[in-house]
Structures are given as C-alpha cells and as structure tokens.
C-alpha positions in Angstrom: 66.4 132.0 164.9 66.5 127.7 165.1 63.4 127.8 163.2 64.7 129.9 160.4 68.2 128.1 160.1 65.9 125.0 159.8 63.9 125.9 157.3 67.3 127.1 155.5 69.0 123.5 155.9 65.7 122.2 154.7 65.3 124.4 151.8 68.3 123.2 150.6 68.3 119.9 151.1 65.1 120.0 149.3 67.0 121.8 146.3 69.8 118.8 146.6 67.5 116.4 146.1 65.3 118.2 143.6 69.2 118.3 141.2 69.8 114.7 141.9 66.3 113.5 140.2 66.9 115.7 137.4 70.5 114.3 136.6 68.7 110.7 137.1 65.9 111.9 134.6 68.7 113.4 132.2 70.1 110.2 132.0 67.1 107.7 131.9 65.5 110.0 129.9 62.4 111.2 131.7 60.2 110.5 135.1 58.9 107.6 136.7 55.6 108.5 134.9 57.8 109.4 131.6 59.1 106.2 131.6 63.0 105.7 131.5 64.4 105.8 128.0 67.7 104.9 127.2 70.6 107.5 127.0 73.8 107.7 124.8 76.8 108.6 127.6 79.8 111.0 126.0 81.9 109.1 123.5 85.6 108.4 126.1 88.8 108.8 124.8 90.5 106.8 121.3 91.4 103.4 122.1 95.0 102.4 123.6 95.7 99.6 121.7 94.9 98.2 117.7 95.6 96.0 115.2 96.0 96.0 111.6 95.8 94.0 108.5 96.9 95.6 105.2 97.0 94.8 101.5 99.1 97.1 98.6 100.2 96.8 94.9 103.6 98.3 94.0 105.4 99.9 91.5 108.9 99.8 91.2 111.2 102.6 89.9 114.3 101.2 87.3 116.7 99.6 89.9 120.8 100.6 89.2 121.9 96.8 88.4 126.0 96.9 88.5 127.7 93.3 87.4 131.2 92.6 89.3 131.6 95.8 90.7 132.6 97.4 86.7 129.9 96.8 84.3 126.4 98.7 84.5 123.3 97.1 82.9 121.0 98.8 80.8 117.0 98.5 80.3 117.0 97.5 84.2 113.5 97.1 85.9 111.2 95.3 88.4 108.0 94.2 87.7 104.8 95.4 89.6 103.6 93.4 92.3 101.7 92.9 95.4 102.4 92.8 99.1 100.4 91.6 102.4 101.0 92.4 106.0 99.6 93.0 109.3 100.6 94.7 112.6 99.8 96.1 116.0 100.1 99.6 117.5 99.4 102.3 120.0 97.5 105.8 120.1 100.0 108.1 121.7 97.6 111.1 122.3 97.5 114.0 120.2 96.8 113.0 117.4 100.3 110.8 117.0 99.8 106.8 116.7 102.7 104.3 116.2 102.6 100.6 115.1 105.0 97.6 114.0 104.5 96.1 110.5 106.1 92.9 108.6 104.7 91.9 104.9 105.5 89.4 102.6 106.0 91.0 98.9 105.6 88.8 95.8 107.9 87.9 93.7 108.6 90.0 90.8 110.5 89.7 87.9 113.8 91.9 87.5 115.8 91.8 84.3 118.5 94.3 83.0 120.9 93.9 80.3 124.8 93.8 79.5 126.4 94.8 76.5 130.2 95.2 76.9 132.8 94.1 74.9 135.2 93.1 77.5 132.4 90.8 79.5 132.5 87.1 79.2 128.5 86.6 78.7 126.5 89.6 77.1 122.5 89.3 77.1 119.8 89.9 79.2 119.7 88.3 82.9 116.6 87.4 83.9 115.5 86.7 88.0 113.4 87.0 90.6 112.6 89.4 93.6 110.9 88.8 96.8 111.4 90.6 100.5 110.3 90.4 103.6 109.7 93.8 105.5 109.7 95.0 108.9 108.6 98.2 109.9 108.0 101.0 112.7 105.9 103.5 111.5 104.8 107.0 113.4 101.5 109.0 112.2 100.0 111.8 112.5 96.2 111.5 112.6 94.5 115.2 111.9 91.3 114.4 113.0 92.0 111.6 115.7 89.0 109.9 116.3 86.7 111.6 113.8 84.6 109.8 111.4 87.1 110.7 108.4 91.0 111.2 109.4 93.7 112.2 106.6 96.9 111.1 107.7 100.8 111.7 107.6 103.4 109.2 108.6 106.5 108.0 108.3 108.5 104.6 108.6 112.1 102.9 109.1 113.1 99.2 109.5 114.4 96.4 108.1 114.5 94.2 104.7 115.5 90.7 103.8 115.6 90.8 100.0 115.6 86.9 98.0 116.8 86.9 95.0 115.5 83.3 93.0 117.3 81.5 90.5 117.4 83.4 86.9 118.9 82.9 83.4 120.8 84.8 81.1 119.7 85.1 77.3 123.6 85.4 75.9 123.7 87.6 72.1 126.0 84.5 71.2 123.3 82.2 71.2 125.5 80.5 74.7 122.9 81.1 77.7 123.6 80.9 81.3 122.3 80.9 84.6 122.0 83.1 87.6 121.8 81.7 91.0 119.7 83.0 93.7 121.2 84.7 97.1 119.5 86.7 100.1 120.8 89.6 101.7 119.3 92.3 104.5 118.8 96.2 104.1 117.6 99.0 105.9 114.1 100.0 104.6 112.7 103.5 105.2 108.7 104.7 104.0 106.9 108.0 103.7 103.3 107.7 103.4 100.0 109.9 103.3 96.1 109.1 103.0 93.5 109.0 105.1 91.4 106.4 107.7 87.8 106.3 108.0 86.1 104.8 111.0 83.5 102.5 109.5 81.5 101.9 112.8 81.3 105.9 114.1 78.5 106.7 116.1 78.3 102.7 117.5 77.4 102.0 121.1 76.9 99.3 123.5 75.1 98.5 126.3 77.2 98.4 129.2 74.3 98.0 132.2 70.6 97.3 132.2 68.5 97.4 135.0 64.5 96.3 136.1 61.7 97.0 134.2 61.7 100.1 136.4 65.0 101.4 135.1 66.2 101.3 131.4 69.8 100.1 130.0 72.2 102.5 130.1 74.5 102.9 126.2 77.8 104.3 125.8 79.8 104.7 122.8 82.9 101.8 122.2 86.0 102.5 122.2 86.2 99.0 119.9 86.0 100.3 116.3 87.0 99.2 112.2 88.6 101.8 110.6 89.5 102.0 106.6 92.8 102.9 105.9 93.9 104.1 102.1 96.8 105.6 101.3 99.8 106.0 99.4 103.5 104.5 100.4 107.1 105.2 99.0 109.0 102.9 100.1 113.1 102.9 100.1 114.2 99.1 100.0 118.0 99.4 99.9 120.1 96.8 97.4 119.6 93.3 96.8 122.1 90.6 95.2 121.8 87.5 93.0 124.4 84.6 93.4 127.4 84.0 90.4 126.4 83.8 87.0 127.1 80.8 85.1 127.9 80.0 81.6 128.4 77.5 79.0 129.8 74.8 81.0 128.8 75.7 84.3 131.5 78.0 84.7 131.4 81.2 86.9 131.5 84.4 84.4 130.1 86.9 86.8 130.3 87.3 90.8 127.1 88.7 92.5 125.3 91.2 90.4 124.0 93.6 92.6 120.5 95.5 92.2 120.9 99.2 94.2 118.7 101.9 95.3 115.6 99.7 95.0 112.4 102.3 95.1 108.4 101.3 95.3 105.2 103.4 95.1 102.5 101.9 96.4 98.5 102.2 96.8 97.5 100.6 100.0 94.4 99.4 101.6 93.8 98.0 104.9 91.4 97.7 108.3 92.7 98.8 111.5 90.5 97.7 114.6 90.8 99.5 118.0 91.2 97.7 121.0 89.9 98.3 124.6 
C-alpha cells in the first residue's frame, strides 16, 4: 500500500512540475532547445492619471448688448477666434474620466450698434473681448481604452471676461470712446467627439534576463491619445467701462454684453500617466 501511495505522490509531483515548464515555455516562448523568445503579457488596466494640452477655434453666436440698463443694440456680434489650454485628470473606471481645464481665448472683436433718439451718442461701439476659463469637465469614454473612443462630456466653471478699450463711430460725425472693464461668470460646456490612442498596441520591456532567458514585454499603461471634438460653450455676460464723448464726458454707464455663446472645433493630445 506505501509503495502505491508513493508512486501516487510521485505521479503527481511529476505532473506539477511538468505544468510549471509549460507555463515557463508559454511565457518565454519555447524550450531550452526552442530558444526563449520574447512574450507580450495582457495589456493592465487604463492609466490613473493624464494630462492634456488642447487647441480650439470658436464661433460666437450674436451676443444681446443692452446700454444703461434701457437701450438695446442692434447688428451685435463677436468675432471668431481661437483659444489654448491644458489640464490634468483622472480615469474613474467605467468608462467615466474627469479633468480640470483653464485656456486663454483671444481677443475678438465685438461691436453692436445704437440708434435711439433719446441716447446722447448714436453709432456703432467698437471693443474687444478676451477670457480666461476654468473648467471641470466629466466624460464618458464608450470604448475606454480602445484604439478609437467616441466620447460624451460635459463641463461647469468659471469665467473672467476683459473687455479692452473701444471707440464709438457717432452718426453725428462726434466719436467717442469705450473704456475697458473685467468682470467673472459662471461658464458651463457640452461637448462630443471622439479620442484615438495614437500609440495602441505599444509595449516595453520591463525585465530581461541572461542569454539563457529572454526579456520579458508588457503593454504601457503610458500612452498619446488624439482628441477631436466639438464644444458649446455658455460664457455668461461681460461689461465694458463708461462711454465717453465729445469732451470726455460720460454718455453711457457700462454696456453690458449677455448670454455670450461659442461653438467650437477642438483638437488636442492627452497623455496617460503611470
């Protein structure tokens, strides 16, 4: 009976060892006499951490411009204009990723015009418009860590708008001036588009042994990914200082520019972090 539980203990043991030089084989790729080739491991889970650098040109919707509180301006617009920012975020799992974003965006030029009998200074006021935007955006990534991702997202923050110094073209031949002001909204965004990871299918070696044993590869979790998209972006109101006519006198307080609207097409490179 010792003899056959032996020969059971050894049988096994036999079989134990026999699945421990395949798994070795598996992984190196074949025998000693094979030679060891090396082996791609499973890719491991999206990268915690990334950041971001982005670039966008922007269209604006006609602005509502109201002078001192009464008059509405007609023919009211803001120039196109570009926009550059950057940002870090997080991969939440399932799909969802969040980041923080500020951009500068360029100057543009807004202009609308008065025509009312009972103003001081009719004509078309001329300025200029600049922000600075901070943003916390949440996605939703439907193919998370695929080699082509459409996305879905959504944004809310802040705005510091700058309005610079303009001038007013008066109908009676009697120009003015517009002084410049800053003032701070809250900013919201929608956006949509898609990511593609540029270096998919990318591996490194991570540990290399003799001549006898081959390096070992695994995919990286570090990856640049193309971003493209569209962005609407709600920018609240924005003010200019007094306007100023002939004389230097004060013939408007604070024009205001509301419900400022952008579209944008974005572009920009996100790169994960391990």
């Amino acid at each position: 009976m010792s003899n056959i539980r032996g020969s059971i203990a050894l049988s096994i043991a036999v079989l134990a060892l026999s699945g421990i030089s395949a798994g070795a084989a598996d992984l190196y790729g074949g025998s000693a006499k094979d030679g060891y080739v090396p082996a791609y491991a499973a890719p491991s889970a999206p990268s915690s951490w990334y950041v971001r650098i982005d670039g966008s040109y922007s269209h604006y919707d006609d602005p509502i411009m109201v002078e001192d509180h009464i008059y509405d301006l007609v023919d009211t617009g803001i120039g196109n204009t570009w926009a550059i920012g950057g940002g870090v975020g997080r991969y939440l799992g399932n799909g969802f990723r969040m980041d923080v974003t500020y951009e500068h965006r360029f100057e543009a030029d807004a202009t609308g015009f008065l025509d009312n009998h009972y103003a001081d200074l009719n004509g078309t006021r001329e300025f200029g418009l600049k922000s600075n935007l901070l943003l916390a955006n949440l996605y939703y990534d439907f193919n998370q860590g695929g080699r082509f991702s459409p996305y879905l997202g959504v944004g809310l923050g802040y705005v510091r708008h700058e309005t610079t110094p303009g001038v007013v073209v008066g109908d009676c031949g009697c120009d003015g001036t517009i002084e410049g002001e800053k003032k701070g909204s809250v900013a919201a965004a929608l956006m949509a588009g898609f990511s593609v990871n540029l270096t998919a299918g990318r591996s490194e070696m991570v540990s290399g042994g003799s001549t006898k044993d081959g390096p070992v590869y695994v995919t990286s979790n570090r990856g640049l990914l193309l971003d493209i998209g569209y962005r609407y972006l709600y920018l609240g109101d924005a003010t200019t200082g007094v306007v100023r006519g002939f004389g230097n006198t004060v013939v408007s307080e604070d024009p205001v520019v509301e419900n400022i609207h952008a579209h944008e097409l974005r572009m920009g490179l996100r790169y994960n972090l391990n």
